[in-house]
C-alpha positions as CSV (number, residue, x, y, z in Angstrom):
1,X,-30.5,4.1,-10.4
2,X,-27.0,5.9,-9.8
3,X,-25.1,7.4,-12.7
4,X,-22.3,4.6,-14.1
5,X,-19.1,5.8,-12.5
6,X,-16.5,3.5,-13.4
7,X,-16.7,-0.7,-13.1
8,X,-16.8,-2.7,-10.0
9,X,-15.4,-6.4,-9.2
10,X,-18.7,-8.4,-7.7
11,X,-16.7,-11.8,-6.2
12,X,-18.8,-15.3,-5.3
13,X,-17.7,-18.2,-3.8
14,X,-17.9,-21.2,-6.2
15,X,-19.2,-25.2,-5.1
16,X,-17.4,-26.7,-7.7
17,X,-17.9,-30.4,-8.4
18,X,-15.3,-33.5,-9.3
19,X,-16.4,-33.0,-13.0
20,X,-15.9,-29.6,-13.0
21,X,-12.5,-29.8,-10.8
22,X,-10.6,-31.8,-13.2
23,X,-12.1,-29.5,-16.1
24,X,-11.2,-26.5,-14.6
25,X,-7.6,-27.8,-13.9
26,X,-7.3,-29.4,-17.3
27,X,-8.2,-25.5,-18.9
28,X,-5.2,-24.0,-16.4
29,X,-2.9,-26.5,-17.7
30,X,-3.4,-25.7,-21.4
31,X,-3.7,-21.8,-20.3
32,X,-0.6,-22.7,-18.1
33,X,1.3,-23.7,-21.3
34,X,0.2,-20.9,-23.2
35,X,1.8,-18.3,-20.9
36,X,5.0,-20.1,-20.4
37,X,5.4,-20.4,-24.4
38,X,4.9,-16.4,-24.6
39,X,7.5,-16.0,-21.8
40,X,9.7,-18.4,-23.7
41,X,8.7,-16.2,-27.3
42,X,9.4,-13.1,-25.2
43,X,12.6,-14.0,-24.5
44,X,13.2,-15.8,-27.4
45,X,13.1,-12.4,-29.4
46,X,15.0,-9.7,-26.7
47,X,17.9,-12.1,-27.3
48,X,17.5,-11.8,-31.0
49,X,17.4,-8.4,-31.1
50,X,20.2,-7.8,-28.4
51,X,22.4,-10.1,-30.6
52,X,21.5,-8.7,-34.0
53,X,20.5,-5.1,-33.3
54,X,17.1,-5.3,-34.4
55,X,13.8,-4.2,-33.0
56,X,11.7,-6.8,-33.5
57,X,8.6,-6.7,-30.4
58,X,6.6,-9.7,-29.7
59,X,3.2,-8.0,-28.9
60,X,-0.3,-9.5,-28.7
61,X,-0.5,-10.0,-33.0
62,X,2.4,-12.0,-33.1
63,X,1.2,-14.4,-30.4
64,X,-2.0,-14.7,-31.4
65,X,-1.0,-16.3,-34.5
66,X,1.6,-18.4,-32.4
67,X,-1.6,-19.3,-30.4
68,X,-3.8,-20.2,-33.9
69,X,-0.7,-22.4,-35.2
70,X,-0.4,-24.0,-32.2
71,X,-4.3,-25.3,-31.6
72,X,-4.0,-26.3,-35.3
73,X,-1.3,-28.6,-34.8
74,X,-1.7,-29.8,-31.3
75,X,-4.9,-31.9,-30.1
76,X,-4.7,-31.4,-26.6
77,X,-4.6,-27.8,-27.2
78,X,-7.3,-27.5,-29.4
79,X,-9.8,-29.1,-26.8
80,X,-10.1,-26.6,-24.7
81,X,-11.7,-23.1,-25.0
82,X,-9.9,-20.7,-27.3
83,X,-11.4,-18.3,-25.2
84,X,-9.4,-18.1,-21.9
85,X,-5.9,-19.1,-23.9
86,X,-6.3,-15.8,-25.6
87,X,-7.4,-13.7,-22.3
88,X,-4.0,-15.1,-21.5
89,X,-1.8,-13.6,-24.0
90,X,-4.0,-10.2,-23.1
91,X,-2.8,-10.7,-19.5
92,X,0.8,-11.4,-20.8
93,X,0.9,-8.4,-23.0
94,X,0.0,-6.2,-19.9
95,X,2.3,-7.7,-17.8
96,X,5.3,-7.2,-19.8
97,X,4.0,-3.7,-20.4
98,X,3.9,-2.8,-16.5
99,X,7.1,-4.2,-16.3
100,X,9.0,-2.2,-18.9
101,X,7.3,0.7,-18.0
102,X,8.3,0.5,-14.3
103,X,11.6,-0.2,-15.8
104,X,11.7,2.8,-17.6
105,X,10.4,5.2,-14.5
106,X,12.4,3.5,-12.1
107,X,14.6,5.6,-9.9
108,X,18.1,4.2,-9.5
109,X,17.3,3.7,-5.4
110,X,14.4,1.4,-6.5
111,X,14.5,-2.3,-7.0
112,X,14.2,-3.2,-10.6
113,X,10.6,-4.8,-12.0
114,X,10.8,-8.2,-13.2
115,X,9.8,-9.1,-16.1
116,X,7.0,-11.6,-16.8
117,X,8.5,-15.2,-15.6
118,X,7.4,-18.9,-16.3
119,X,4.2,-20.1,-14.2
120,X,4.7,-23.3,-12.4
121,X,2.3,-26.0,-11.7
122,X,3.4,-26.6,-7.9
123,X,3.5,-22.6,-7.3
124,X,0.9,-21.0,-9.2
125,X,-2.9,-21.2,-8.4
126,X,-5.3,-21.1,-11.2
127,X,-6.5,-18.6,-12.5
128,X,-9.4,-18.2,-15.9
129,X,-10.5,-15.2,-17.1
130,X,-13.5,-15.3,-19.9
131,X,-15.1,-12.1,-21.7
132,X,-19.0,-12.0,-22.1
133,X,-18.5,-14.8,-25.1
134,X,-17.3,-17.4,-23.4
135,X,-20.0,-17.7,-20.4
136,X,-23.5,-17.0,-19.5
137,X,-25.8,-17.3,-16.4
138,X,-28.3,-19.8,-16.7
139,X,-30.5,-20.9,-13.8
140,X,-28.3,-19.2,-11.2
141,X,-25.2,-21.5,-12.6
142,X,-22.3,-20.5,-14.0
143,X,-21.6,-21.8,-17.6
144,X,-18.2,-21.2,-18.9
145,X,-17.1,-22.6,-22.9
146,X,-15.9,-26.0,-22.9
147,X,-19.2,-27.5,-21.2
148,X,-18.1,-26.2,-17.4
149,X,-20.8,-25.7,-15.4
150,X,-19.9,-24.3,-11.7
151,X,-23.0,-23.4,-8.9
152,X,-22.3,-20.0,-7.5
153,X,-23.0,-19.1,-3.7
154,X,-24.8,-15.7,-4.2
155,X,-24.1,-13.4,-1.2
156,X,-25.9,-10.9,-3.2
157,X,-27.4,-9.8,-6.4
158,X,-25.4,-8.8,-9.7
159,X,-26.4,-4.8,-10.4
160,X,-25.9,-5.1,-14.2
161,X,-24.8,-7.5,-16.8
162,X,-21.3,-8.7,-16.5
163,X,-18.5,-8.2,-19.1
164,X,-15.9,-10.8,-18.1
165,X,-15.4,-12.8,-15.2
166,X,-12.5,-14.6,-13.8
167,X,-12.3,-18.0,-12.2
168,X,-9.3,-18.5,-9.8
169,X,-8.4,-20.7,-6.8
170,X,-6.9,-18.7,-3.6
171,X,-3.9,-20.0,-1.7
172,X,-6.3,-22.2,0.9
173,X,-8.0,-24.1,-2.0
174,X,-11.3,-22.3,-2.5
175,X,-12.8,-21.2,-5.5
176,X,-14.2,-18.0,-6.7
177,X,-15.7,-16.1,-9.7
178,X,-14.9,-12.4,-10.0
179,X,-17.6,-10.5,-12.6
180,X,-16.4,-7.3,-13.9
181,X,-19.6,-5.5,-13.8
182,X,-20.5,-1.4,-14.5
183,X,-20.6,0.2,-10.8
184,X,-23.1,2.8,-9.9
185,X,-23.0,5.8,-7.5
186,X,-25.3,5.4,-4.7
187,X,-25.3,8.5,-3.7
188,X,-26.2,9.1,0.3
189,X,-28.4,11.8,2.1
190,X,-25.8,14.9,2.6
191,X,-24.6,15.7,6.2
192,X,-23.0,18.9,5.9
193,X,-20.1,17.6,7.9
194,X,-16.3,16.9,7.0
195,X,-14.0,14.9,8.3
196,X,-9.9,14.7,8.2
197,X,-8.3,11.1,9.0
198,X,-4.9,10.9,9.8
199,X,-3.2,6.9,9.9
200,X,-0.9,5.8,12.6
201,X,0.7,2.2,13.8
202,X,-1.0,2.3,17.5
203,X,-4.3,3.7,16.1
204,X,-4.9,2.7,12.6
205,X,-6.7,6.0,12.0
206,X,-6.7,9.0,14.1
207,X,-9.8,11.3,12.6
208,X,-11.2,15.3,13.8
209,X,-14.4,12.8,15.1
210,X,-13.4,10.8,18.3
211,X,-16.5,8.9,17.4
212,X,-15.0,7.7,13.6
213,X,-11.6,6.8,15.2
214,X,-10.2,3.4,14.3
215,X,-8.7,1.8,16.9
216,X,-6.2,-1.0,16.3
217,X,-7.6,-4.2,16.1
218,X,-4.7,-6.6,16.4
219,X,-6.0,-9.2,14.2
220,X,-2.9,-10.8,13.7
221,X,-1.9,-10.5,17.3
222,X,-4.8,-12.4,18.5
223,X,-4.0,-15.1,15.9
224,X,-0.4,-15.3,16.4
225,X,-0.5,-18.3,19.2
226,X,-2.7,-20.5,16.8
227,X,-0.3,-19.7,13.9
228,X,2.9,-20.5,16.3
229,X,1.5,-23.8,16.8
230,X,0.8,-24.8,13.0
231,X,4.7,-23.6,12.8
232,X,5.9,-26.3,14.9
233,X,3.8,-28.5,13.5
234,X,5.7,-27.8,10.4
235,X,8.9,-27.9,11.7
236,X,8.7,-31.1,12.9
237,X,7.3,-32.7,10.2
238,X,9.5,-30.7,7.2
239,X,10.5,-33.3,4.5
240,X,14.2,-34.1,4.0
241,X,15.9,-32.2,1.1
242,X,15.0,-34.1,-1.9
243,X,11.7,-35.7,-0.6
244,X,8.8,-34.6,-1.1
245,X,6.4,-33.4,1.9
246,X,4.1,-35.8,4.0
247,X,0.1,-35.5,4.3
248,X,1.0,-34.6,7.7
249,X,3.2,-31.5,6.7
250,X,0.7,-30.8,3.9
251,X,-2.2,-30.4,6.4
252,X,-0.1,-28.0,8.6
253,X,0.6,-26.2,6.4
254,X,-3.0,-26.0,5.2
255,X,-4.3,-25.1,8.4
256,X,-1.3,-22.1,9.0
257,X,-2.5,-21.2,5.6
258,X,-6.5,-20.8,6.5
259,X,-5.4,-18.9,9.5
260,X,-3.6,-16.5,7.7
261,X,-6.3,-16.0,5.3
262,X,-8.8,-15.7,8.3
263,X,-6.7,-12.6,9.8
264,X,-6.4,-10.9,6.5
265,X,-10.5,-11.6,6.3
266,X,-11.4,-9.6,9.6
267,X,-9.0,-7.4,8.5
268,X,-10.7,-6.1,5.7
269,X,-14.4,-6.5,7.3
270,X,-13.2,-4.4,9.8
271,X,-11.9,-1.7,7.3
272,X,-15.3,-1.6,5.1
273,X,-17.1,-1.1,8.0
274,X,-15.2,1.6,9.5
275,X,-15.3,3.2,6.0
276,X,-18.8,3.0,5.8
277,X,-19.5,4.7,8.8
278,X,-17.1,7.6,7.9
279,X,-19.1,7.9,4.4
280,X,-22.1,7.7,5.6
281,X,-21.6,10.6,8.7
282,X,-19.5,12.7,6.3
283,X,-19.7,15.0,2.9
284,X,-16.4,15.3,2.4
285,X,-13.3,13.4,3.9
286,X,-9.7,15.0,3.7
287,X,-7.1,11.7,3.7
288,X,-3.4,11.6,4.5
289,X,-1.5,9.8,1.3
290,X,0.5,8.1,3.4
291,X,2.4,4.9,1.6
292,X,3.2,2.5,4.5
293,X,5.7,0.7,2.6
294,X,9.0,2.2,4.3
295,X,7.6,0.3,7.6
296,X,8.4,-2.8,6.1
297,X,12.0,-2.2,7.1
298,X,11.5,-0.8,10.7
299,X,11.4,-2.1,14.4
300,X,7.3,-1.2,14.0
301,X,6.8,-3.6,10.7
302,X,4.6,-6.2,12.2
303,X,2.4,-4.0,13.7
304,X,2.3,-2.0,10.6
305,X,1.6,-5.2,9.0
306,X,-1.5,-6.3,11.1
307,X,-3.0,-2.4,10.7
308,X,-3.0,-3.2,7.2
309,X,-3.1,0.7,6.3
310,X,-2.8,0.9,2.7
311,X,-5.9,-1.7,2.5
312,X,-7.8,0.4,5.2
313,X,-7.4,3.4,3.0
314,X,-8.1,2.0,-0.3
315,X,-11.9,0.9,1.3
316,X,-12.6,4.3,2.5
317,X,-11.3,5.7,-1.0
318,X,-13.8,2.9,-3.1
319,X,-16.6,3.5,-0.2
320,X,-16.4,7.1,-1.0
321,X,-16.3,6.8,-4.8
322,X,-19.5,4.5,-4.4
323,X,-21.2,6.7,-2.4
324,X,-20.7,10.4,-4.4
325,X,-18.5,11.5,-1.6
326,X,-15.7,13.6,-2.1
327,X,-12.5,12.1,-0.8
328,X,-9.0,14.7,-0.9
329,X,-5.9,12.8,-0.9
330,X,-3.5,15.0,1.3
331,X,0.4,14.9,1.0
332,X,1.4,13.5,4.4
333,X,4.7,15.9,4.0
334,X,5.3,18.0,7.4
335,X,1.5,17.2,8.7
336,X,3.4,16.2,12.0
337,X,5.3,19.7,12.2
338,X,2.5,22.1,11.1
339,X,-0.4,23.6,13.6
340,X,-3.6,23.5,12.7
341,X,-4.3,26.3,14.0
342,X,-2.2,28.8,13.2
343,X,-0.5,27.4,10.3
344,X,3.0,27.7,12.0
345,X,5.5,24.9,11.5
346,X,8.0,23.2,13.9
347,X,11.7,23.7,13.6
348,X,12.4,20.0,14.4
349,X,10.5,17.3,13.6
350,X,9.1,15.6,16.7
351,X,10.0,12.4,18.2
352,X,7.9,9.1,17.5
353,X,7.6,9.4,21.5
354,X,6.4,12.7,21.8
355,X,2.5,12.5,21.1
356,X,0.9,15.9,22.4
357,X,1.8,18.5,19.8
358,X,2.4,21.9,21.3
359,X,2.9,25.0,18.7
360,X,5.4,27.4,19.4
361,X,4.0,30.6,17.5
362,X,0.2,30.2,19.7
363,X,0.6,28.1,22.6
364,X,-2.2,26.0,21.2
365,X,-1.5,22.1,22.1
366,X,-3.5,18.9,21.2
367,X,-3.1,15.3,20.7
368,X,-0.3,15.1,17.8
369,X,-2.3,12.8,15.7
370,X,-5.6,15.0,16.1
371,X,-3.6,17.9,14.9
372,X,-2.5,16.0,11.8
373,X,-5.9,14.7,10.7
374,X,-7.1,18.7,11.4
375,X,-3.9,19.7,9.1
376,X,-5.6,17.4,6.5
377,X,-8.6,19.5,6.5
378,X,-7.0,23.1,6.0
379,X,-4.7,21.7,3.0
380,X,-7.9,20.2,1.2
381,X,-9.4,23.4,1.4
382,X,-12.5,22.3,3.5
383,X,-14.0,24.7,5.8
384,X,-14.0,24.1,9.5
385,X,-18.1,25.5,10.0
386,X,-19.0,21.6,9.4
387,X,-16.5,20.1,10.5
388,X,-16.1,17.9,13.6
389,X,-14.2,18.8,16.6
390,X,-13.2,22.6,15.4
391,X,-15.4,25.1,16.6
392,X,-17.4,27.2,13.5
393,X,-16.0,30.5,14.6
394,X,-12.1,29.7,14.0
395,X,-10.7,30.7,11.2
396,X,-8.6,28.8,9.1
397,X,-5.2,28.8,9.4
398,X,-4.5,30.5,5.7
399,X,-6.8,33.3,7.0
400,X,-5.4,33.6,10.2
401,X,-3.5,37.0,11.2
């Protein structure tokens, strides 16, 4: 048994029954209500205080009493589970914390957070979350308060007791239990080897290994002809304005829906595997930080989109913190420009079209995304004797002549 590192989500599909459909549904409506009268207290009291001056807050206390006066005086309330109605204000009260806080730490070139809005029945999907009083596991079943009992599809064991769990519905209808449980390092045999990993639009990640190299694998390319269709489909059969949508339009848009969700599903198989492999093979893995948000807003955005970077990189950062590796987030500033050889950097940054990179100072040329991912190694401070693709007798570029 590892040594407790942190905590670790452990998600299960859920074969839910008609009994325990409308219960579940019947709990998100009074948790529903529960959210939109804290939004409503929220704002209730910010145009209080910006009337009057004062500085009255509306945290967690306060609405936990609103909560208690509430089930006291209202039936319907008070037959559910107090349980998730108070993990609501919890969520509430962190919500509106994140959002003033990226209020406050906003730069004025940044879109302003939102606040915490009202929750929907049409638009928002349900969503229970329960702390270790308010379910057990009996018999392999899940057993939440309130008399809800749900059978759970277990892909694998739990490692440890779980603290909470949380119940929610995905956008395509299916249901799931998430279990917040205490992860555990399993550490792997050591290789002696590094690796640096650079991430690019026509090859999701460009590494010092040709063998570790993540090609892209166009996911949402290869789905984009069945998605066009369920399109049409849609547009043929879109409602009126005012009318509400047909079964037909409904199905469509059910089916667009599942396809979407089975893109975004190889997706992240692929990426765990990949990361896996790199964990496994390495010691130590030097990572570009590199934020692919700016692509949104460029000629490359659905390609960046289907490489689905940012969630590549997150699995390789949790697949390393599982497994004891050490994993060096590099600032992706000027890795295009520097040599990895030398340690010399370009005058002009290079083209998006110009892929060998040639360094002026030694003549040495390579692959321009080969020499990033090696940049990634010499700032992390790893040394190139185990590392793949440089040979042991070079010398780093800091101790270079």
């Amino acid at each position: 048994m590892g040594a407790i590192m942190d905590v670790a989500r452990y998600t299960y599909r859920l074969r839910v029954s008609s009994t325990a459909l409308a219960a579940l549904l019947a709990e998100w409506d009074r948790c529903r209500w529960v959210w939109n009268e804290c939004v409503a207290k929220s704002k209730h009291v910010y145009e209080r205080n910006k009337a009057t001056g004062e500085r009255g807050t509306c945290g967690p206390a306060r609405l936990d009493r609103m909560l208690t006066q509430a089930r006291r005086r209202t039936p319907w309330l008070r037959e559910g589970s107090s349980v998730p109605q108070q993990q609501t204000i919890r969520d509430f009260g962190a919500s509106r914390a994140k959002a003033q806080k990226d209020v406050k730490d906003r730069l004025p070139t940044q879109r302003r957070a939102g606040m915490p809005g009202y929750k929907r029945k049409r638009d928002t999907d349900p969503s229970l979350n329960y702390t270790r009083r308010g379910f057990r596991i009996k018999n392999g079943r899940l057993r939440l308060a309130g008399g809800i009992v749900l059978r759970v599809v277990w892909s694998r064991d739990l490692p440890a007791d779980p603290s909470s769990v949380r119940v929610y519905r995905d956008g395509i209808g299916h249901w799931y239990c998430s279990f917040v449980v205490p992860a555990q390092v399993e550490p792997l045999p050591t290789t002696g080897r590094m690796i640096g990993v650079d991430w690019g639009v026509t090859e999701t990640a460009t590494t010092t290994s040709d063998a570790h190299d993540l090609v892209h694998a166009e996911h949402g390319k290869k789905a984009r002809p069945r998605l066009a269709q369920y399109d049409r489909m849609m547009a043929r059969r879109k409602p009126k304005k005012g009318r509400a949508a047909s079964k037909g339009y409904r199905e469509a848009k059910q089916l667009r829906a599942k396809q979407y969700k089975k893109a975004a599903r190889r997706r992240e198989d692929t990426a765990r595997k990949w990361a896996k492999c790199v964990v496994r093979d390495h010691d130590a893995i030097a990572v570009e930080d590199f934020r692919p948000k700016f692509l949104a807003k460029t000629t490359m955005a659905r390609k960046a989109a289907d490489a689905a970077i940012g969630a590549t990189k997150q699995a390789l950062i949790e697949m390393g913190r599982k497994h004891g590796r050490a994993v060096h987030l590099v600032h992706p500033a000027y890795t295009t420009m520097d040599c990895a050889q030398c340690g010399a950097r370009a005058k002009h940054a290079l083209p998006l079209g110009e892929r060998t990179y040639t360094c002026t100072a030694c003549g040495a040329s390579s692959p321009r995304d080969k020499n990033s991912a090696r940049v990634m190694l010499v700032r992390a401070g790893l040394c190139p004797a185990g590392v793949e693709g440089i040979r042991p007798g070079e010398a780093l570029p800091h101790q270079a002549a």
